[in-house]
C-alpha distance (Angstrom), angle and dihedral (degrees) to the residues before:
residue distance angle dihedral
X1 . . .
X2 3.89 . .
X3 3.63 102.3 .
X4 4.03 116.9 6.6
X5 3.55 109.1 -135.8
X6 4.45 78.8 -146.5
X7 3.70 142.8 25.1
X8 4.14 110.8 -152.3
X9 3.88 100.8 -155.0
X10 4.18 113.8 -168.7
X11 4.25 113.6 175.8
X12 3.49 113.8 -161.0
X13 4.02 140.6 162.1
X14 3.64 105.9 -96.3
X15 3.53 149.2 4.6
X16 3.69 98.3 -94.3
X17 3.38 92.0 46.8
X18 3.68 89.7 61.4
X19 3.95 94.6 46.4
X20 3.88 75.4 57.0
X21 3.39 103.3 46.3
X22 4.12 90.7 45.3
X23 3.69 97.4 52.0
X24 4.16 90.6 49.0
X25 4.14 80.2 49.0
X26 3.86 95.7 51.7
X27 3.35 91.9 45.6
X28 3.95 102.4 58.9
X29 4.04 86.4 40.4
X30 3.52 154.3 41.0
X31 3.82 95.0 -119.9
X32 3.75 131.0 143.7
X33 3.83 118.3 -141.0
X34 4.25 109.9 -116.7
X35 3.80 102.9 166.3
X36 3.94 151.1 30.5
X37 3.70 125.0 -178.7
X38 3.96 132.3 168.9
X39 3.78 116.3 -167.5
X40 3.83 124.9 -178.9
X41 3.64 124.2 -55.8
X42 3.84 88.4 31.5
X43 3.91 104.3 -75.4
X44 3.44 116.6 155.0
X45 3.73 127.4 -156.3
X46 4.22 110.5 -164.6
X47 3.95 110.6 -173.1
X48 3.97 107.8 -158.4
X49 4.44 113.6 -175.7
X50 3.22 133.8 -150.5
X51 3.93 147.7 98.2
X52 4.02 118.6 -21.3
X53 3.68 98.8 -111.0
X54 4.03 95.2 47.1
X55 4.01 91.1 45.3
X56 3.85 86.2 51.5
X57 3.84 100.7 43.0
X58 4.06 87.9 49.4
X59 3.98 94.2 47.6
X60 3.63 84.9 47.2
X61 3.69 97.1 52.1
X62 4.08 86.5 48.4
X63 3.72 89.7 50.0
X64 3.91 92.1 50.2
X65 3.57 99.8 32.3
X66 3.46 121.7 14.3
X67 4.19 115.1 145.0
X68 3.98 80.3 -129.9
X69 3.25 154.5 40.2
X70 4.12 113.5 -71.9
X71 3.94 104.5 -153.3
X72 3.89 80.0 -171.4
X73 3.53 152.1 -2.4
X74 3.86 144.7 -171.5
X75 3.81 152.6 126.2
X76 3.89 122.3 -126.6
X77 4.16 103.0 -162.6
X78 3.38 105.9 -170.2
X79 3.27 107.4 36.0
X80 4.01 122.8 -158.3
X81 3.97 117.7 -118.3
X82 3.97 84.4 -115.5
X83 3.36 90.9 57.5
X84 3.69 101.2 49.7
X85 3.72 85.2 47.2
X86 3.94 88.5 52.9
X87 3.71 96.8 51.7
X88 3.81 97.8 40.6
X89 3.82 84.2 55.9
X90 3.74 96.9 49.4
X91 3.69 134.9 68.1
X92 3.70 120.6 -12.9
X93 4.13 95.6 34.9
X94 3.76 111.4 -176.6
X95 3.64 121.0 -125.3
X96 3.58 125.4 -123.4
């Protein structure tokens, strides 16, 4: 996927939360996983892309159903050229 056309962002406490929180994500929608970060105190940030209507029907189900807690949740559609360049050079970096 060149440009996404949405991030799905999903903060929660811990990395196997996130593994969690991911797989519940992937499962409602046809989403591709873009980013991983882990901050102090253990919050996680995953970034999943993909259409508008599957980034919001997979935050939703987090929001309404997660196995955890969700420190926070949202869906940028849209997303700047800055910002794509900001998540593709954070967290899960591919290797050549």
């Amino acid at each position: 996927m060149s440009k996404p056309f949405a991030y799905a962002m999903v903060e929660v406490l811990g990395a196997a939360n996130a593994v969690i929180v991911v797989d519940q994500m992937l499962k409602t929608a046809s989403l591709e996983v873009a980013s991983r970060e882990t901050s102090c105190g253990g919050h996680t940030t995953v970034v999943l892309q993909g259409d508008v209507s599957a980034c919001k029907a997979a935050v939703d189900a987090v929001k309404d159903g997660a196995a955890c807690d969700v420190v926070a949740a949202y869906v940028v559609s849209g997303p700047s050229d800055e910002l794509i360049r900001i998540i593709e050079n954070t967290g899960l970096r591919k290797k050549k």
